[in-house]
C-alpha positions in Angstrom: 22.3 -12.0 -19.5 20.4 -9.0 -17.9 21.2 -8.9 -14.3 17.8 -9.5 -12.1 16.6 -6.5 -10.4 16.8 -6.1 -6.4 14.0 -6.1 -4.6 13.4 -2.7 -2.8 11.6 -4.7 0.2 11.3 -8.5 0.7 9.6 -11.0 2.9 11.7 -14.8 3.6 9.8 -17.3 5.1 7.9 -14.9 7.1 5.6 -16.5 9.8 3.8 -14.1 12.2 1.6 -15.9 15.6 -1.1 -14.3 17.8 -1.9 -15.6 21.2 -5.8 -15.5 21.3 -7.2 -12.8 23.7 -8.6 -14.6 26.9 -7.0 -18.1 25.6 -3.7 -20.0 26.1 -4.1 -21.1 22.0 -1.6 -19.5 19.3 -3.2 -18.2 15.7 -1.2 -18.5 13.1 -2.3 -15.2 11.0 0.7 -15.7 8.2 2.5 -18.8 7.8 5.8 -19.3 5.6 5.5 -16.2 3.4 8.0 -14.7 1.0 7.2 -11.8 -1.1 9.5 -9.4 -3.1 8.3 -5.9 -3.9 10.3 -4.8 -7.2 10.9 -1.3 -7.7 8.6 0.6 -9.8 6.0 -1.8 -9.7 3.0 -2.7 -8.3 1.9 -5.6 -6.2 -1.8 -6.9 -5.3 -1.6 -9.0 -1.9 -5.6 -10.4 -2.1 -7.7 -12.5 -0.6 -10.8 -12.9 1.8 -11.3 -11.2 5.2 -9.2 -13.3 7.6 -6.6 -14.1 4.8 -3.7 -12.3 6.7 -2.9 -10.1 3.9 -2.8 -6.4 6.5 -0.8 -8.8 8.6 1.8 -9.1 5.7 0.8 -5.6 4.8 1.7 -4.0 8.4 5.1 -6.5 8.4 5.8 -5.0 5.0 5.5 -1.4 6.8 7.7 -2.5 9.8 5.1 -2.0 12.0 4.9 -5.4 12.9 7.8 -8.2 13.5 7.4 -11.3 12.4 7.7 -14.7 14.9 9.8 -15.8 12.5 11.5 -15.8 9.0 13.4 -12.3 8.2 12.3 -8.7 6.6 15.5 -7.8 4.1 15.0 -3.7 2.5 16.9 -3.5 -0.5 19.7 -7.1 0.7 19.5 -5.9 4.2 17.5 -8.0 7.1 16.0 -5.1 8.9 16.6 -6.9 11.9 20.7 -6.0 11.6 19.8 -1.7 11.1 21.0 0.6 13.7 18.5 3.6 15.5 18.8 5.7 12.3 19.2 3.3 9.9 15.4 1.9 11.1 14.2 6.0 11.5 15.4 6.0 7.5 13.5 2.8 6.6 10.6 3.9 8.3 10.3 7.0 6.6 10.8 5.2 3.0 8.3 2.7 3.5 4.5 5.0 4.0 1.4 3.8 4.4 -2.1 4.6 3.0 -5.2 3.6 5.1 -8.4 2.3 4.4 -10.2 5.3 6.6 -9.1 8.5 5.2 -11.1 10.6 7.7 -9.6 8.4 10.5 -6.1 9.1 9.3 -6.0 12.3 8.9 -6.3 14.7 11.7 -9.6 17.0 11.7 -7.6 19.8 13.1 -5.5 19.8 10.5 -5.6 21.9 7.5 -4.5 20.1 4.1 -1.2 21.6 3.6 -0.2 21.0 7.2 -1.3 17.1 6.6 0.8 16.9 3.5 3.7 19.0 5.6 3.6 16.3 8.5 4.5 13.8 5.9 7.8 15.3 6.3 7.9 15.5 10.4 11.3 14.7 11.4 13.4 15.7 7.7 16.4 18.6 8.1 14.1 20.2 5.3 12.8 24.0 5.9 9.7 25.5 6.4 9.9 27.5 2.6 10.6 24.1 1.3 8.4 21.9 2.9 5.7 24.2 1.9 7.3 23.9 -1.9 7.9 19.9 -1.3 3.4 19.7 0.0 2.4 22.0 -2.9 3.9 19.9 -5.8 2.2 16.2 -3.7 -1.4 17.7 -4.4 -0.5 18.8 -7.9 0.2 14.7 -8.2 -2.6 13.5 -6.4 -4.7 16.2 -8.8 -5.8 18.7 -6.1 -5.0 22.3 -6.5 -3.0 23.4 -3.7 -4.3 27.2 -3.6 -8.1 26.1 -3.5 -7.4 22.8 -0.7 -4.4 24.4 1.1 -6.9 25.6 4.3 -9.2 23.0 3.7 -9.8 21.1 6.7 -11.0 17.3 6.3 -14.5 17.6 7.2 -14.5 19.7 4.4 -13.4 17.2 1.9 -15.3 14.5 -0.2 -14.1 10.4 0.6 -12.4 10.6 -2.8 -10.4 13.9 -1.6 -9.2 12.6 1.7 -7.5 9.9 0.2 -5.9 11.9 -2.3 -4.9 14.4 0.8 -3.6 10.6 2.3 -1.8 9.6 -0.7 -0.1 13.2 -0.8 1.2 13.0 2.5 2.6 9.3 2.0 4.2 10.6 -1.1 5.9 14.2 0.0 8.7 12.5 1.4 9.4 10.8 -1.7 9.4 7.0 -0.2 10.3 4.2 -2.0 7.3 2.4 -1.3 3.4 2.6 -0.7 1.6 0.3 1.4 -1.9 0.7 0.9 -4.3 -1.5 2.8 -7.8 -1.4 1.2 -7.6 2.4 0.1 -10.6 2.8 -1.9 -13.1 0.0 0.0 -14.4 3.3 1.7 -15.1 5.0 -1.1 -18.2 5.2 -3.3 -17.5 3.3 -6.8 -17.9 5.9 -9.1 -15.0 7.4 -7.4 -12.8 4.2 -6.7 -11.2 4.1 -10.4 -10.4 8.0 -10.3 -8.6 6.9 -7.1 -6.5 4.1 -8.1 -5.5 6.0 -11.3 -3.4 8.3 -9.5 -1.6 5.1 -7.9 -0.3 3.8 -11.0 0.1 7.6 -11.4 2.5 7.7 -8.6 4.5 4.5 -9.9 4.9 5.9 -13.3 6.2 9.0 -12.3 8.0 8.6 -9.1 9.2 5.5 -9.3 7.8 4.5 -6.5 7.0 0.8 -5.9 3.6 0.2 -4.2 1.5 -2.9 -2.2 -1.9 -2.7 -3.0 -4.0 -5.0 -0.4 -7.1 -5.9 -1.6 -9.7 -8.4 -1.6 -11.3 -7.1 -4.5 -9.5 -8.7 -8.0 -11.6 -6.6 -10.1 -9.8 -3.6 -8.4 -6.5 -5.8 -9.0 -6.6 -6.2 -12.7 -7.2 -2.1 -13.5 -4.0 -1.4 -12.3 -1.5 -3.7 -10.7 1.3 -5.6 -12.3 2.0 -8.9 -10.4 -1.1 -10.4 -7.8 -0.2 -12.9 -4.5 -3.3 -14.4 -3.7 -3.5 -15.6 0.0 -5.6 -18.5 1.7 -5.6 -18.8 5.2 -2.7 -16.9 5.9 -0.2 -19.0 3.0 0.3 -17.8 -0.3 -1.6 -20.1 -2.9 -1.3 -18.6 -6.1 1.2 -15.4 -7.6 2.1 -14.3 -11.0 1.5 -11.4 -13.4 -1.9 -9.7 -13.1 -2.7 -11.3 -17.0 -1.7 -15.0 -15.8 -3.9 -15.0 -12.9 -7.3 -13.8 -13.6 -7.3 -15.3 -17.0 -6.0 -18.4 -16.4 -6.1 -19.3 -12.5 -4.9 -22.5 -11.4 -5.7 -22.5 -7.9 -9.3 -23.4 -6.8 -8.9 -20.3 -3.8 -8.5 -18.0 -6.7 -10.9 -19.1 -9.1 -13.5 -18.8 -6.6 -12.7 -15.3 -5.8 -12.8 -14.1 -9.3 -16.3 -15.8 -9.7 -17.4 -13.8 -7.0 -16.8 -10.4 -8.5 -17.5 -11.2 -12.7 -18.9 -7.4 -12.9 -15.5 -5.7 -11.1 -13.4 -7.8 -13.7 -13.6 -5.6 -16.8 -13.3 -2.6 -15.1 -10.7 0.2 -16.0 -10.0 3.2 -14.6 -10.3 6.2 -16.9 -7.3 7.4 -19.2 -7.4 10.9 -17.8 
């Protein structure tokens, strides 16, 4: 019997409330949720706006607690980690934005963006430099021709390769990416969303793709959670649930994007 994998990062029952500005009433934005994020793989959290998948998404990057129910990275409930044990976590678990001008600073050149993604390692200076060079090879941008390059400089498409570079210099164990090419034009999305599934396949690294867009799901994710209302109502392997749906939610979601569905991003 093959022994089942451990789940670099896992939701339990997680249930996260908001108190409504200027009332006394509680929202509940996630209810009950449990999600494991297996390494090397990657996971579609999708649904409509108002779903509460960036609430799971910002839980999943421990930038948000939950009300209840616990967050466990790789067995352990984050809950029980010490100072540096939570500094650690944090710096294995990056994120990638919607808004790439909006998360990268303007004053910034490229190579010190990438570089930042390494603030606060015992790493030096020569190999830092080495460590940023090698992310933009990944993401596909020439180091010597972007290195200066400030963002304003840069195409949509370019900043969020600059983005994905910086979440993957430090070599974390996993991406959350909330919405990450909804900015961008769609010629470009596919490009885009290559070099994720680039970045499992050669790094290992597992990755949280939030979405509400299936057609974006099925190019290159492995397993889909759809969410409803802040509950999960249907998950399974990418396959299983856009060509055979069994919840109503889903169904309807696919029938709203039939052009998206067939999709692919290209081989090179």
């Amino acid at each position: 019997m093959v022994d089942p994998i451990e789940p670099s990062l896992s939701l339990r029952e997680v249930s996260r409330r908001f108190r409504a500005r200027g009332h006394r009433a509680w929202i509940d934005a996630v209810s009950e949720v449990s999600i494991d994020v297996i390494p090397g793989s990657i996971l579609a959290i999708v649904g409509a706006s108002g779903a509460g998948k960036s609430t799971v998404g910002r839980i999943l990057s421990l930038l948000d607690a939950p009300t209840s129910g616990q967050v466990l990275m790789h067995g352990k409930d984050v809950k029980d980690f010490g100072r540096e044990e939570r500094k650690s976590a944090r710096r294995g678990i990056q994120v990638v934005h919607q808004d790439p001008f909006e998360a990268l600073d303007p004053r910034f050149t490229v190579g010190q963006s990438v570089s930042e993604g390494l603030q606060g390692s015992e790493i030096d200076r020569t190999e830092r430099r080495e460590r940023a060079r090698i992310a933009l090879d990944q993401v596909e941008l020439d180091p010597d021709r972007f290195w200066k390059s400030t963002p304003g400089r840069l195409s949509g498409g370019q900043r969020q390769r600059v983005a994905l570079a910086r979440a993957i210099v430090g070599r974390p164990s996993v991406i959350v990416a909330d919405e990450p090419v909804s900015a961008l034009d769609v010629s470009i999305r596919a490009g885009v969303l290559s070099l994720f599934a680039r970045v499992r396949d050669e790094l290992g690294t597992s990755i949280v793709l939030i979405t509400h867009d299936l057609g974006t799901a099925r190019a290159v994710v492995d397993d889909i959670v759809v969410m409803q209302g802040g509950r999960i109502v249907e998950r399974g392997r990418t396959n299983q649930i856009l060509d055979a749906p069994r919840h109503p939610y889903t169904r309807k979601l696919i029938d709203s994007a039939p052009r998206l569905m067939t999709t692919q991003p290209p081989t090179d």
